[in-house]
C-alpha positions in Angstrom: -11.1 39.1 9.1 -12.3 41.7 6.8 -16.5 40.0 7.1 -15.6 39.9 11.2 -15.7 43.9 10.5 -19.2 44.4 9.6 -21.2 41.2 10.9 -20.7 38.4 13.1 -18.7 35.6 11.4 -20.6 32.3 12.6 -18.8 29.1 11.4 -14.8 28.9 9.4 -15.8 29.7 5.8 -18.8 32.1 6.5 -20.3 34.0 3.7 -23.5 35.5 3.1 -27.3 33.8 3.8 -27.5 34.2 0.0 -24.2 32.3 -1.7 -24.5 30.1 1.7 -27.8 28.7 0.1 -27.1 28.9 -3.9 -23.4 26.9 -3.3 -24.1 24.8 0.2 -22.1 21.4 -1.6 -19.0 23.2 -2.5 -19.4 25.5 0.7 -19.1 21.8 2.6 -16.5 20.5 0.9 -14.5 23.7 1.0 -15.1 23.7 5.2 -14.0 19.6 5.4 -10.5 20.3 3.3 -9.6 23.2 5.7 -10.4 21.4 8.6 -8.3 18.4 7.4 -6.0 20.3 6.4 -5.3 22.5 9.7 -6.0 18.9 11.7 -2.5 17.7 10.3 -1.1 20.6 11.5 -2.7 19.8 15.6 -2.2 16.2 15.3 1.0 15.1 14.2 1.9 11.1 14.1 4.1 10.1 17.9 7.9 10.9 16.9 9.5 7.8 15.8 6.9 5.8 15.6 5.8 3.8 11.8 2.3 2.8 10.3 1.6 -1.0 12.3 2.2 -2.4 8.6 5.6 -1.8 8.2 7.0 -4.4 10.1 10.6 -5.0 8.2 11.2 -3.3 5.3 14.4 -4.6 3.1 17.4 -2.1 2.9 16.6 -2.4 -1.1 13.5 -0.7 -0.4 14.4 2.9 -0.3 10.8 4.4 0.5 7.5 3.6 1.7 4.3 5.1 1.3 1.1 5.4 3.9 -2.4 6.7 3.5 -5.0 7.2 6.3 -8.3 7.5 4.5 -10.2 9.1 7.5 -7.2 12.0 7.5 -7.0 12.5 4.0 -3.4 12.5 4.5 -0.6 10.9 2.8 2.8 10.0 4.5 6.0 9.4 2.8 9.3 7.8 4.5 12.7 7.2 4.0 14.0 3.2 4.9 17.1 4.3 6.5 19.9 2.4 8.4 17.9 3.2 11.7 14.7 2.1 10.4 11.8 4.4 9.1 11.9 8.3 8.8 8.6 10.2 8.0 10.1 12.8 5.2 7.0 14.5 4.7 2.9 14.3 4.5 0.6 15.9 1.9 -3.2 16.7 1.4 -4.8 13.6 -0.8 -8.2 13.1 -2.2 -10.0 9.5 -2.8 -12.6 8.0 -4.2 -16.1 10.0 -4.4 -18.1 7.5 -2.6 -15.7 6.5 0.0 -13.0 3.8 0.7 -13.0 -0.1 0.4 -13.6 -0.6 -3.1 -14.9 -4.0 -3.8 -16.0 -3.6 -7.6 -15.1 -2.0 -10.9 -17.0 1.8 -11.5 -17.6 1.7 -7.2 -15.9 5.3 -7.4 -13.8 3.7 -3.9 -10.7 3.7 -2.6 -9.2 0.2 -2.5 -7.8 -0.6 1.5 -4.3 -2.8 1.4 -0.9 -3.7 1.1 -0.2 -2.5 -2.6 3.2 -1.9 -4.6 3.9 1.1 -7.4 4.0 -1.0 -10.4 5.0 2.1 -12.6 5.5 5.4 -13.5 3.2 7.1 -16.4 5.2 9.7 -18.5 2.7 12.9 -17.6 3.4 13.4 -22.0 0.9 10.4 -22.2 -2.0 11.7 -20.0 -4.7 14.2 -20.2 -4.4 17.0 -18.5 -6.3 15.8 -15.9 -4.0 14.1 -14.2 -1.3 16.7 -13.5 1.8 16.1 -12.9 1.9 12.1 -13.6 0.1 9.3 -12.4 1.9 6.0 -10.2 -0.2 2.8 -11.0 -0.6 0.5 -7.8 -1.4 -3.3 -7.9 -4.9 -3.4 -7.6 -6.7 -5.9 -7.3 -3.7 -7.3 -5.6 -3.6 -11.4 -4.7 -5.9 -10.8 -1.7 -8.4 -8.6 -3.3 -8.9 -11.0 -6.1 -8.7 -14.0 -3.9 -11.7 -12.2 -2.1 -13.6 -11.6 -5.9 -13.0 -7.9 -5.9 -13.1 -6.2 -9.4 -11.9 -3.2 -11.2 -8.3 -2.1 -12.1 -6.7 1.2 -13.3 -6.1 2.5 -9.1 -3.0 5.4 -9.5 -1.9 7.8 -7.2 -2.1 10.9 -10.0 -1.9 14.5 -9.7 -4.4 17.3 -10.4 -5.6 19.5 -13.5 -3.2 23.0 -13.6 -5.9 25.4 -12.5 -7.5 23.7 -9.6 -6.6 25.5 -6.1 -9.4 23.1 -4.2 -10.7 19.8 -3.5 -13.0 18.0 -2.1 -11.4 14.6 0.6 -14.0 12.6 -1.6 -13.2 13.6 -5.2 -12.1 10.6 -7.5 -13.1 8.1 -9.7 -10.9 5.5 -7.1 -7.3 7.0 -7.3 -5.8 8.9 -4.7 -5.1 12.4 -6.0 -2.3 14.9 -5.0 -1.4 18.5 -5.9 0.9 18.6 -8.4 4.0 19.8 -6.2 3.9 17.0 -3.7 3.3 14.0 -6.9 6.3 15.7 -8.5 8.5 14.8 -5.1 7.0 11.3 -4.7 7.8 10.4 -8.1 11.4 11.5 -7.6 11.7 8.8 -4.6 9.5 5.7 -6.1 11.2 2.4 -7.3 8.7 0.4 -9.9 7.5 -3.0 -7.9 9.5 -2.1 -5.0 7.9 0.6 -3.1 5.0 -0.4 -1.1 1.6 1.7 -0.5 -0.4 1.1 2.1 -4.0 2.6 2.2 -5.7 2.0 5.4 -8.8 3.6 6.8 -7.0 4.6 9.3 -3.2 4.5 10.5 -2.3 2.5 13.6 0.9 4.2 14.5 3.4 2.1 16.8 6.8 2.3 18.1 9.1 0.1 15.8 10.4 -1.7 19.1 7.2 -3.1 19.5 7.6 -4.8 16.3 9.8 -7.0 16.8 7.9 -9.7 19.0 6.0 -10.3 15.8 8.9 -9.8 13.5 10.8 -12.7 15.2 7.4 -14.7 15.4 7.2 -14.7 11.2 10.7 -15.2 10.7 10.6 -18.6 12.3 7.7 -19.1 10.0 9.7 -18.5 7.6 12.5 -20.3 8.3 10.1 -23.3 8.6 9.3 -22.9 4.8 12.9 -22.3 3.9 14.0 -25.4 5.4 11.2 -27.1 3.8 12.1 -26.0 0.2 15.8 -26.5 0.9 15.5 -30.1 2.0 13.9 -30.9 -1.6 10.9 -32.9 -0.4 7.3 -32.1 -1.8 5.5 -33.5 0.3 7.1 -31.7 3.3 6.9 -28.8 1.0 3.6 -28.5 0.0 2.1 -28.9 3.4 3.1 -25.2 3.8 0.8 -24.3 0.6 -2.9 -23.4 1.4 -5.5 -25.6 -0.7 -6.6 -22.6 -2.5 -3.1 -21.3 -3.4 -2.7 -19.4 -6.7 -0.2 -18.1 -9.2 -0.7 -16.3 -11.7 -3.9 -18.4 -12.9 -2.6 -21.7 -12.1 -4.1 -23.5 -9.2 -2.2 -25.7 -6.8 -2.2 -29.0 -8.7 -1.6 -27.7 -11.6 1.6 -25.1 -10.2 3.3 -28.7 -7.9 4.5 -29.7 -11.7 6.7 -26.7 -12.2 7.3 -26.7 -8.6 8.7 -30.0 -8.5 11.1 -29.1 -11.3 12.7 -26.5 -9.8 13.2 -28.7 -6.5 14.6 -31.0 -9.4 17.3 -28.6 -10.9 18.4 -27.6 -7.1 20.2 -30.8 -7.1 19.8 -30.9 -3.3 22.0 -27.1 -2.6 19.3 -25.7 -1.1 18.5 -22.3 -0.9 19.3 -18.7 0.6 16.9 -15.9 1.1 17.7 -12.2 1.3 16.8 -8.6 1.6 13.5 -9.7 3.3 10.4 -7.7 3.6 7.5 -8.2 5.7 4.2 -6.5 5.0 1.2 -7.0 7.0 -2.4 -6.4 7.0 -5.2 -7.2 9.4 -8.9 -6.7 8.6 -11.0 -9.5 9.0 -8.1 -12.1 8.8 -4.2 -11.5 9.0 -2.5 -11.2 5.9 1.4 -11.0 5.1 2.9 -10.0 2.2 6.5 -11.0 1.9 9.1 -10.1 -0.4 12.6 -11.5 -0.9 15.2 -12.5 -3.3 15.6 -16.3 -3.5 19.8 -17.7 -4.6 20.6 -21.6 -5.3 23.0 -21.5 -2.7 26.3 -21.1 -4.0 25.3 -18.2 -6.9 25.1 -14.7 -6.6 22.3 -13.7 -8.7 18.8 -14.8 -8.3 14.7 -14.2 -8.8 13.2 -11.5 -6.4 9.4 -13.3 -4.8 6.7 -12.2 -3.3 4.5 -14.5 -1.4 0.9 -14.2 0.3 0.7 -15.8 3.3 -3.1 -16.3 5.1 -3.6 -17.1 8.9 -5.9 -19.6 10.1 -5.8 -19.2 14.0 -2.1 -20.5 14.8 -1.5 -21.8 11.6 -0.1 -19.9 8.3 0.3 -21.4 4.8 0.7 -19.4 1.4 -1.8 -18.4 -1.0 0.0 -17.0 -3.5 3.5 -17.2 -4.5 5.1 -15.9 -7.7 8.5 -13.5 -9.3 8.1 -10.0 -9.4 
């Protein structure tokens, strides 16, 4: 307002010929955050409606977590009674040369379904990384069934004195100002809340969900059945041929698989507090989540299971405890 009072102010951020010239790369940056910043402002998500991943989220799982890449924007919610409230967005940075990080030292974003998997006392780090840093799980089961390489992908804060930055301005994490880490740490469960990082957010009503809910569950089901009638054969059909877990390939997993059928003692099984997760790129992928009783017990292991579709037609990938 002041510049407006003695030359014409051309473009949001104008400054003299001069500093425009000698600091062009920070004067672009600087232009990119406002403008991303005052877009989330405009263009707020529909009321009610939830990221197209979230499909069903178990009551267990108090929070979730979105990123749209192309908005810079992070979304937290709140997995309430009547499904998904959006609590609050903030500003994020990621990697320096972009999203869809496919190899260690790419400086890229990873895109996916990924889960918290702790929560790094802020004592322990550099300054650097602000208030604290969240690890995710990448490479997850997808992005290593696809090759992709590299590791150490947090959601962090930022160094005390910096005011600004750049939408591309990490090493591969996704960075937040201190205030805004500090309040996502205080809702985060460790290999319970999801994060999904997509390039950008397809937001749907939550009633349109559930044609494709119902459609997985009977999937599902088909495996549960399967599992609780003891048979591996009728089992194992529902296992891709290049299933993993945790190293171990299919032939060499049916062994331990077999035993546990064994020690059911034909009581089948029950499965609760079911999430489903889903991501679509170039195939669909589900990522499902669940705790698994011997029927008749009341404690059991919580699983998470990667599930691949080949036109009609979905089998596992990966299965394994969390």
């Amino acid at each position: 307002m002041l510049a407006g009072r003695t030359r014409p102010v051309r473009t949001l951020g104008d400054v003299p010929d001069t500093t425009a010239q000698a600091a062009a790369p920070q004067l672009a940056e600087l232009r990119l955050e406002s403008q991303l910043r005052l877009r989330a402002l405009r263009e707020r998500p529909p009321a009610g409606a939830v990221p197209s991943q979230f499909l069903a989220l178990s009551p267990r799982t108090r929070h979730a977590i979105a990123v749209d890449a192309s908005r810079s924007r992070l979304y937290l919610f709140e997995n309430t009674t009547a499904g998904l409230k959006l609590l609050a967005d903030y500003y994020i940075s990621v990697g320096k040369s972009g999203i869809e990080k496919s190899v260690e030292g790419d400086l890229r974003t990873p895109l996916g379904v990924y889960f918290i998997t702790s929560n790094l006392d802020p004592r322990s780090l550099r300054d650097f990384y602000g208030s604290g840093a969240l690890p995710i799980n990448y490479p997850n089961q997808l992005d290593m069934k696809r090759g992709k390489t590299g590791g150490g992908i947090w959601l962090h804060g930022t160094p005390p004195a910096q005011f600004s930055r750049a939408p591309l301005a990490t090493d591969g994490c996704v960075a937040l100002a201190n205030p805004d880490l500090e309040r996502i740490i205080k809702t985060v469960e460790i290999r319970s809340t999801p994060v999904v990082i997509a390039q950008s957010l397809k937001w749907v009503a939550p009633q349109s969900l559930k044609a494709d809910i119902k459609s997985f569950e009977d999937v599902l089901q088909g495996w549960h059945r399967a599992k609780s009638s003891g048979d591996v054969a009728r089992l194992s059909a529902w296992y891709a041929p290049d299933f993993t877990s945790y190293g171990k390939t299919l032939a060499e997993w049916k062994p331990a698989l077999q035993t546990e059928l064994k020690q059911l003692g034909g009581r089948g099984i029950e499965i609760k507090d079911v999430s489903y997760l889903r991501w679509t790129d170039s195939h669909d992928t589900m990522v499902v989540t669940f705790a698994e009783l011997v029927k008749g017990t009341k404690t059991g292991r919580t699983k998470r299971q990667y599930w691949s579709r080949q036109g009609s037609q979905w089998t596992i990938f990966f299965e394994g405890v969390v």
